[in-house]
N, C-alpha and C positions, 0 to 999 in steps of 0.2 A: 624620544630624545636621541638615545644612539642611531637610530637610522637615518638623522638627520645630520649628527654629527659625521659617521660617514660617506655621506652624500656630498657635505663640503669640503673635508678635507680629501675626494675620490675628486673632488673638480680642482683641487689648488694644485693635486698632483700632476693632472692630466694637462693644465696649463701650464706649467712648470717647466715640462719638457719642451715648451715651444719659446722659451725664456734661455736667456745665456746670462746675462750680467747677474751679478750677487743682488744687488741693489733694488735690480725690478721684482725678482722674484721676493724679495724680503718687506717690498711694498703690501705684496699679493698677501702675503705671510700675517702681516699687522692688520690688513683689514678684515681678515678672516678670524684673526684672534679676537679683534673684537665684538665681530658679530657672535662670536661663539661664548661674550659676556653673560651666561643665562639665555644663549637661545635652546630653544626647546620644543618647538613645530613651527614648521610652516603654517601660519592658521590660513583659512579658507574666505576669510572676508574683513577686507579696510574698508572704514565708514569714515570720509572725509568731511569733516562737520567743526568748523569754529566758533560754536557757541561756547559760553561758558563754561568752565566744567562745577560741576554739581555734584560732587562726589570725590571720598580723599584717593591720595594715593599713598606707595610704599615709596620707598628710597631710590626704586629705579622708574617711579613715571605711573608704574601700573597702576588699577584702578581694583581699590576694595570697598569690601562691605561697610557701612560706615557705623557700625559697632562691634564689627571682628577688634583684637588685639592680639597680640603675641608677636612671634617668630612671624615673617614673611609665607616659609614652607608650611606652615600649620593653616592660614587663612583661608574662609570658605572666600571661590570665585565669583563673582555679579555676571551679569549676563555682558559686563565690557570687556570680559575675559579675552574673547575672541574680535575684538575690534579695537581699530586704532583712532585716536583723534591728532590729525597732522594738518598744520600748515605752515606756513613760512611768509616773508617779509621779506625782499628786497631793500640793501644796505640804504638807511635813508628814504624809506617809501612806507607810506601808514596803508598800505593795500596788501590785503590776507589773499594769499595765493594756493594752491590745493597742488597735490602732485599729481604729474598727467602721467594717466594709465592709457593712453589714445595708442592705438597701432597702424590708424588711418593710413601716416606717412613714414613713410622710409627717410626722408630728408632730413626727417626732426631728430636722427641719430647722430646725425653728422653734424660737423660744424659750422658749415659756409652755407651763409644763407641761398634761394634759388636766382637773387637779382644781384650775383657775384660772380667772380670768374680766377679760378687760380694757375697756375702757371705749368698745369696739366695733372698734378698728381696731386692727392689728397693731404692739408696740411702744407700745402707749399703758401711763399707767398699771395697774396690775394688781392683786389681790386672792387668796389663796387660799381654796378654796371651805371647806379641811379646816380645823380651830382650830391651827394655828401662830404660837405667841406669839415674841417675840423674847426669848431665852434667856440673853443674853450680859451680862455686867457692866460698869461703869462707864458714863462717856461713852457717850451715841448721841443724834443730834440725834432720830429717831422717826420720820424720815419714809422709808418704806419701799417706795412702793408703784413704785418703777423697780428693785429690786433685782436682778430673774430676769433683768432687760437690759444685767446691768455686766461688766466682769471684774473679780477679786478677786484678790486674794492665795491663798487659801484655795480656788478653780478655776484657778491657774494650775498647768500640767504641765510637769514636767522628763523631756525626751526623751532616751534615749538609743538613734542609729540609726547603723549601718555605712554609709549610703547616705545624701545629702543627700534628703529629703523634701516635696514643696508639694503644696498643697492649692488648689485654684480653684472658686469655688462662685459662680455669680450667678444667682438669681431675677426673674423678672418676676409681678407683679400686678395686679389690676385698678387702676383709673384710675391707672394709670402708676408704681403700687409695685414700687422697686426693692429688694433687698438681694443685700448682695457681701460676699464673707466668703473669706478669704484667710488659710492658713495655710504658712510655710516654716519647717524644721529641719533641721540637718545639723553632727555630728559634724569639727570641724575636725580632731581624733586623736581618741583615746581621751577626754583630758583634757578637752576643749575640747567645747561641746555650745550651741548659739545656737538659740535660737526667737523670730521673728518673727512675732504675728497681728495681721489687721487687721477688721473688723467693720463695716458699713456700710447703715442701713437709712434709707432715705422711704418714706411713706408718704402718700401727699393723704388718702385714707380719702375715705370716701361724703355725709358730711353736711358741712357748713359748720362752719369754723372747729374740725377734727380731723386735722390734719396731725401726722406725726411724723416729729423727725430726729435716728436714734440714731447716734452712732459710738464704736468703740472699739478701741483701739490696746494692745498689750502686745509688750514684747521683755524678752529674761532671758535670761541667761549667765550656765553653770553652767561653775565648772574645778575642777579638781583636780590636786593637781599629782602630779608622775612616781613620788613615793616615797608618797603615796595620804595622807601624812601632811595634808597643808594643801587645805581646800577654800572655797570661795567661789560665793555667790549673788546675782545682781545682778536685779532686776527693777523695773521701769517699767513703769506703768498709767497710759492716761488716758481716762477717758469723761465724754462729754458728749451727755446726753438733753435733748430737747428736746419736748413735749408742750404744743401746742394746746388749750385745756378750751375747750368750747362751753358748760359749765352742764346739757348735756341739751335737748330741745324743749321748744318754747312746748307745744304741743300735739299728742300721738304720734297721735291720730286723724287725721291730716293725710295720715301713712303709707296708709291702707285707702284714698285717692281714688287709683282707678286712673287716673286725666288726670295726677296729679302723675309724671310723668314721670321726675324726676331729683329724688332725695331731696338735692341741694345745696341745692333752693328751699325747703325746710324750714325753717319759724324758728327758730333757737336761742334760750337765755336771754344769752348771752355771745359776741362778737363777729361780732354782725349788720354794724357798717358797716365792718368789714375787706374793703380791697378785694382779697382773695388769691382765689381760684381752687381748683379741684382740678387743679393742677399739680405734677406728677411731679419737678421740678429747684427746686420751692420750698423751703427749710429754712428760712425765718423761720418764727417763731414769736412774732405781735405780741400775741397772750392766751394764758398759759399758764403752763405751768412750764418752768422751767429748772433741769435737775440737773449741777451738774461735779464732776469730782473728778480727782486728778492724785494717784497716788502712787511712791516711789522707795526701795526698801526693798534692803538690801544685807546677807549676813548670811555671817562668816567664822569658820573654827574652825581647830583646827588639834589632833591626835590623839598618841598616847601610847599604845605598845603593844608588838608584839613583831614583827618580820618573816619573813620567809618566800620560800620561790620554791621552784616547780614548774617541772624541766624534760620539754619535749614538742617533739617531734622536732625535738632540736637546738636547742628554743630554748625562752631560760629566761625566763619570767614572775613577776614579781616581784607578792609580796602583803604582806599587812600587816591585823594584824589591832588592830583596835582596843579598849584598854582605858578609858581616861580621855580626854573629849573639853572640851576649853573652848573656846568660842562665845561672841562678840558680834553682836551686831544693833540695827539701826539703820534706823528706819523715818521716811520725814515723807511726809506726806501734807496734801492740803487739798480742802475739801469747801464747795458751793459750794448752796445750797438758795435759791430766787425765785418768787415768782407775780407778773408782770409784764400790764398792758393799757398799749400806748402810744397805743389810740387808744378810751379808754373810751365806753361811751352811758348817760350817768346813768339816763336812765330804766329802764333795764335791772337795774341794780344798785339801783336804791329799790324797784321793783316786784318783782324776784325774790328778793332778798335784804336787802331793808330797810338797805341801807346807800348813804349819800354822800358822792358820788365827792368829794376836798376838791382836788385840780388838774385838769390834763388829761393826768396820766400817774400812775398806780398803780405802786408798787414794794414789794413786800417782799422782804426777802433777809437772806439768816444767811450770814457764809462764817467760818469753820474752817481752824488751820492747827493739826498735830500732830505732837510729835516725840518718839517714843520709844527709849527706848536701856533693850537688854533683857542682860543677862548671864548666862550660863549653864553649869553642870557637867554632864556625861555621866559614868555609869559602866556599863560592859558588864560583866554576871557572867561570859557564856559568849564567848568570844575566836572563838568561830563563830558566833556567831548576832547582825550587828549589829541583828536584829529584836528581840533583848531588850535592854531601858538603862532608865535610871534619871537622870530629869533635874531638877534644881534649879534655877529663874531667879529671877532678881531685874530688876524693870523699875522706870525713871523717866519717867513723861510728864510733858510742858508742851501745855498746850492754850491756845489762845490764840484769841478767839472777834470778830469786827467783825458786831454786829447793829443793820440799818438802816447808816446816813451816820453817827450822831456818838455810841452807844456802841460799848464796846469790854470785854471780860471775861478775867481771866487765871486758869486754872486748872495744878495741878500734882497729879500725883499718884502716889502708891509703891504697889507690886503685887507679891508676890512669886507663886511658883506651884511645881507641881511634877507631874512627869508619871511614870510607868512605862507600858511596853508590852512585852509581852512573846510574839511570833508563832516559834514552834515548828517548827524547821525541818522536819519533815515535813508545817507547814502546816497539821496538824491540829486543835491552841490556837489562840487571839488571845485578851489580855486587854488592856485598857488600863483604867488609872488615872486621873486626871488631877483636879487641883484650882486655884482660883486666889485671894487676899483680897487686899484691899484696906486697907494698913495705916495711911498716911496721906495727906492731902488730899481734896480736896470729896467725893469718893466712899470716905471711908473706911465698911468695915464692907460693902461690896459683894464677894458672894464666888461663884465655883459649884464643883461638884465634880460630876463625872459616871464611870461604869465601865458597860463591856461586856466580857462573854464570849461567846466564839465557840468552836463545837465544831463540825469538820466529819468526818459519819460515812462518807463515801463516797457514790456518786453512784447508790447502792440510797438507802439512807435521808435522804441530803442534809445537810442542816447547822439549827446552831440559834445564835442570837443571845439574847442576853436584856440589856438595859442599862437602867440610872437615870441621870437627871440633877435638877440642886435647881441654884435662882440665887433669888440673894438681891438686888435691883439698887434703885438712884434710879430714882425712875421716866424717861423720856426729856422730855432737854431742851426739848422744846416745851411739856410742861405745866406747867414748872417756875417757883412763883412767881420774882419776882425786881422788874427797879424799874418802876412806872407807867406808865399809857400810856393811851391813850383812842381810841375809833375814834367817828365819828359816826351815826347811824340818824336814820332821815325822823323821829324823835318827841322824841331824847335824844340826847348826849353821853353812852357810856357807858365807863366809865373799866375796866381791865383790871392785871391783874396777872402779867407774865409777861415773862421774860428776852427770848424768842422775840422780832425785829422782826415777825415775824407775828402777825398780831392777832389774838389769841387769850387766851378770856375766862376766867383761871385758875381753880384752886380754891386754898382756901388747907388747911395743913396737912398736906401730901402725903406720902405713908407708903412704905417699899419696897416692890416686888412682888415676892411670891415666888411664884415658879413651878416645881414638880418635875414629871416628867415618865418615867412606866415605861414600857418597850415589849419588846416581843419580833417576832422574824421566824421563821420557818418555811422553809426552800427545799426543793424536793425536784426536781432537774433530769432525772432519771430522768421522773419524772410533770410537767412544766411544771409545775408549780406552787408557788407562793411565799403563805404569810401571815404577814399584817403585825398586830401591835397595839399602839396608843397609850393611857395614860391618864396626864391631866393635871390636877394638883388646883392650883389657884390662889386666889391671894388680893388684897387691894387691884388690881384690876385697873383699869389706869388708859385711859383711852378719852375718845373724842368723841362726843356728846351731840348733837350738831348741825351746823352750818358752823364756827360761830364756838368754841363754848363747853367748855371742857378739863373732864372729870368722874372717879371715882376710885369702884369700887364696894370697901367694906370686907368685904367678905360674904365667902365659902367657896363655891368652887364646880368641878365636875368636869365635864371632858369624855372620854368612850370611845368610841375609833375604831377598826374592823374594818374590813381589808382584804382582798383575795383577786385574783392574780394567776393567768390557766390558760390554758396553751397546749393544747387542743386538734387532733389531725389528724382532721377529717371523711372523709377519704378519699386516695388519693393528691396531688392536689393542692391541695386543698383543706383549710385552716387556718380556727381560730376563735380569737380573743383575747380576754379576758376579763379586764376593771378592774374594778374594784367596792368600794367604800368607802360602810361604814355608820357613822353619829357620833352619840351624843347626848349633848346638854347634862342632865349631872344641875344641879339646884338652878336656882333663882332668881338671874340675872347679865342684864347688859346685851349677851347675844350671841344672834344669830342663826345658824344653821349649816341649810344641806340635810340631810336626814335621810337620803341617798344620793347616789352618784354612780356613773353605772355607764357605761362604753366597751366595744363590743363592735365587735369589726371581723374579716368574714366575708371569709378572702382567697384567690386564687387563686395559687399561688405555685409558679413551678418552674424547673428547668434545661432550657433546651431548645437546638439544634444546638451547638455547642463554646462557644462564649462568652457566652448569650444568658442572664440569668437576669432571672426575671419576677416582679413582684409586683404585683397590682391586685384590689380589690373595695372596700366599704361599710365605713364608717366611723360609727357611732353612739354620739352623748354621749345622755345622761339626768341629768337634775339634777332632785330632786325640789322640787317649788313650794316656799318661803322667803322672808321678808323679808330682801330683800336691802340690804345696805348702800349709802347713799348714799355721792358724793364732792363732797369742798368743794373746789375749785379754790384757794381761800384759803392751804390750809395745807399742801396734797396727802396727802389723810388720807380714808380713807374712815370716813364715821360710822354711829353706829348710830342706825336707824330703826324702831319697831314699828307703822306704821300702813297702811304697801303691801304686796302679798304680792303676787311675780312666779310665773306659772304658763306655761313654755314648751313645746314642742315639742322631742324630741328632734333635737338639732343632728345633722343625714344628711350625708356628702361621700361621695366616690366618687373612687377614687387610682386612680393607676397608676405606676408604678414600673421603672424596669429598669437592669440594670448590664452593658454590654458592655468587658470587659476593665478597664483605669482609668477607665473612662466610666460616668457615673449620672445616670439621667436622673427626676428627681421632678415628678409631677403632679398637682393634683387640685382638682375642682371640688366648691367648698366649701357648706354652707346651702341644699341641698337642699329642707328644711324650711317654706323660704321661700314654695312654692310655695303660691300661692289661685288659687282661680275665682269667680269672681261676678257677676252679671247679665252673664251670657254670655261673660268674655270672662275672663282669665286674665293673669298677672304672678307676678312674685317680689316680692311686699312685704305677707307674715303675719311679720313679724319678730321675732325673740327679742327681749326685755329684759336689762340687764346687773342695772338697775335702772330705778324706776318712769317713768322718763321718758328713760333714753337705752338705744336700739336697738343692739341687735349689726350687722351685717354683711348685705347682703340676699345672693344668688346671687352666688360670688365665685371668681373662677379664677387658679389659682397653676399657675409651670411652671418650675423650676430645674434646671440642671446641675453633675454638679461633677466637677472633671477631677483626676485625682493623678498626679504627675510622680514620678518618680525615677532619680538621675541613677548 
């Protein structure tokens, strides 16, 4: 126990020093004090198993003898002593999920998927390369492009583990990019179940004025009480992204002079006379965006049914099966959207963007407060299977909206919904139902309905999915006409129409968008292999047109996307991996899409003396040539453009990987790709494009640990 304890607190100190603010380091502090609740070794083996349990526990989860008594410290151990039972549950999902101890990929550290593209630096704004529209009804301010970097509602996990559980993961980056990602859970009893994450990323990034400073914080506590009748859900979310916009370079030919030494001395369009640094401990952001949001959602039912108890050796275990459940819920949240310069250069913004500066500080900002209160019926046909029910809600929001300094907007609105699901306890079905409308206030008339089935034939022929989805919605509050407003340009005063404090030049008229959406998957895990397929038919599809200017196409138009996921074995140890996404836009629409996207990673992978397992080789993107969308720092929207078309190089890294017992150790040197020679002499600066004038990442090295406790 003592060499354990100084082992963690020898790693808070060592991280500590690369820490400045009170705050982060006091994050670090709290999740280490709790793993240090009763930790007492590193044990040597997790046994990931959601069966039953068959055997009591103490007060904090562990597993005893089931005729020991007394004191805790006095009880003889079981052979569970050394092993954990853990898994979790996705917010709203009847599927038990195991924690991945995989070291395969390098990718899976990070947070932007491989069919994404961000705005050159880790943690920046983001873009999907694939056509994913946003599906969902009612209210949404539109601005989307930090989504992949939050926590939600809808990704947070309900753990249940016999054994209190953390997680220690901190990476290092080039020019001084850190991220720290911290996770603790642990089973007070049965009943009682607390999870703790905390998420932590800077970033300086390579060019001037591209600093990123993500954090985010989640805790949820789930009980249930002794007679399984009353349950209760509490969770707390808050993140706060913070994103730098430099506009892109003045001029990307800048990049090919091998003397430019250090792409900082790059001109940008946007925050040239900021005097920040590529400093590692910086988290201001004096041009840029700022995204907050803070949510607190609590949701309580209480069941009706029939009881039960199973006696096992000597001791009786009490169940209950549930027939009728009634539930309340209770959400508020607030949401906080800005593109701020507090030290603007007019000439920058007349020359690059035809607009003038009217102070010497730039603010736009939207924030959002929402509270809804959701009521709800359960009915279970089968008294064994809580995976099948049948649910009825009825929701009230108030939305309550402060855009700019001195308006202000009050929205309310009534939604009823209703779900079925119904997962067959041999596992073999899944069907789910689900619909939602919108019956009165500002978004009446907004509705979706979606359904999948699932049929799994065994792990010869694998499983098959097939599902539809249809949304009917307002389009998102940023297009949305509403009262006056005017921004200035070197030629005019040009007046706008749009709720939005963001200046943004409306259209009038604006129609819902309706968006359906078929797919089907394929798995066959006998053969590695899984296929995926999307088709999406849309209409009024509402978008941006330029920096400034909100647009609306009426037309009819399709997108089909073709997948294929293949685990190949080349040889003993030797593995190939295969991503591959084909899409094309049928008709005439304001989108651009790659016509592929393809990930191959050639790996060396194996078990070698008792503890040592290995993974390392090549990692290679392909994105085929595209116009790709610009971003306006204005509104933080990426817009559509049809006059640049980017032709890259496939993105090369080279990982290496290894997991000795709870230890894992992730590596790899990123943009390969990078590499020219020219008049003799040799660098990393042939750069990819995100878009037509800002650069991805030149030659770039990542090297993370992550350590798992269990106590």
């Amino acid at each position: 126990m003592q060499k354990n304890i100084q082992r963690i607190f020898l790693t808070y100190f060592s991280t500590r020093k690369l820490l400045v603010k009170k705050r982060w380091t006091g994050c670090v502090l709290a999740i280490i004090l709790l793993t240090l609740m009763g930790q007492t070794r590193v044990l040597a083996q997790v046994t990931d198993d959601s069966q039953t349990q068959t055997y009591q526990t103490d007060n904090q989860g562990r597993p005893i003898a089931p005729n020991q008594t007394g004191s805790d410290s006095l009880k003889m151990r079981d052979k569970f002593e050394d092993s954990i039972t853990i898994s979790y549950r996705y917010f709203d999902s009847t599927l038990d999920h195991h924690m991945d101890s995989s070291i395969s990929d390098f990718k899976s550290r990070l947070q932007l998927p491989y069919s994404a593209n961000d705005l050159g630096n880790i943690g920046s704004p983001a873009q999907s390369l694939l056509f994913s529209p946003y599906m969902q009804p009612g209210w949404d301010e539109g601005i989307h492009s930090m989504d992949y970097a939050k926590f939600t509602l809808k990704n947070t996990r309900y753990f249940t583990s016999t054994r209190p559980y953390s997680e220690l993961g901190y990476m290092l980056g080039g020019k001084g990019e850190q991220y720290i990602d911290l996770l603790h859970t642990q089973n007070r009893n049965r009943n009682v179940n607390f999870t703790f994450e905390y998420r932590l990323l800077n970033a300086p990034g390579a060019f001037k004025n591209q600093n990123n400073a993500n954090s985010n914080l989640r805790a949820n506590v789930s009980v249930k009480s002794t007679n399984k009748r009353y349950s209760a859900n509490l969770i707390f979310i808050r993140n706060n992204l913070k994103a730098a916009t430099n506009g892109g370079l003045v001029d990307p030919e800048q990049l090919k002079d091998l003397s430019l030494g250090d792409p900082f001395q790059a001109g940008v369009k946007l925050g040239n006379s900021n005097t920040s640094t590529s400093n590692p401990f910086n988290a201001t952001v004096v041009t840029g965006n700022t995204f907050t949001d803070i949510s607190l959602y609590l949701r309580q039912s209480f069941d009706f049914g029939q009881k039960d108890s199973v006696v096992q050796d000597t001791v009786t275990y009490y169940q209950f099966y549930p027939r009728l459940r009634l539930e309340h819920s209770v959400s508020y949240s607030t949401h906080g959207y800005n593109y701020h310069d507090y030290n603007p250069t007019s000439d920058d913004y007349l020359n690059y963007y035809n607009f003038i500066v009217p102070t010497d500080t730039i603010l736009f900002e939207d924030k959002w407060k929402d509270l809804t209160n959701q009521f709800a019926i359960y009915t279970y046909p089968d008294k064994k299977n809580k995976n099948q029910f049948l649910k009825l809600h009825g929701d009230f929001q108030i939305l309550n909206g402060r855009l700019g300094e001195n308006y202000k907007i009050n929205y309310n609105n009534i939604f009823v919904g209703t779900e079925y699901r119904n997962r067959s306890k041999n596992d073999k079905w899944d069907i789910q139902l689900a619909g939602n409308l919108y019956l009165a206030g500002n978004y009446a008339g907004d509705y979706n309905v979606q359904g999948s089935l699932r049929r799994d034939f065994g792990d010869k022929l694998g499983g098959l999915e097939l599902g539809f989805m249809n949304v009917n919605r307002t389009p998102s509050f940023i297009y949305n006409i509403g009262s006056e407003g005017s921004f200035t340009t070197d030629t005019a005063k040009v007046s706008y129409h749009a709720h939005s404090d963001f200046p943004v030049i409306g259209v009038s008229d604006l129609n819902k968008e309706n968006i359906s959406r078929a797919y089907a998957r394929y798995y066959l895990p006998s053969f590695g292999l899984s296929l995926t397929g999307n088709y999406y038919f849309v209409s009024n599809y509402t978008y941006f047109k330029d920096v400034f200017t909100a647009a609306q196409f009426s037309g009819l138009f399709n997108v089909l996307q073709v997948g294929a996921q293949k685990h190949t074995r080349l040889g003993k140890f030797f593995h190939w991996y295969l991503d591959a996404d084909v899409q094309q836009r049928l008709g005439e629409a304001p989108v651009n899409l790659p016509l592929m996207i393809l990930r191959n990673r050639i790996a060396f992978e194996g078990h070698f003396y008792n503890n040592l397992y290995l993974a390392t080789g090549i990692d290679v993107r392909y994105v085929s040539p595209y116009k790709a969308d610009s971003y306006s720092p204005f509104t933080g929207q990426f817009y559509y453009q049809d006059e640049n078309r980017i032709n890259n190089r496939p993105d090369i890294s080279f990982y290496v990987n290894f997991r000795i017992k709870r230890f894992r150790f992730f590596g790899e040197l990123s943009n390969l790709n990078t590499f020219n020679y020219s008049g003799g002499s040799f660098g990393f600066n042939h750069y990819n494009y995100v878009s037509s004038n800002m650069p991805g990442q030149a030659l770039w090295l990542r090297m993370g640990v992550w350590w798992y406790f269990i106590n």
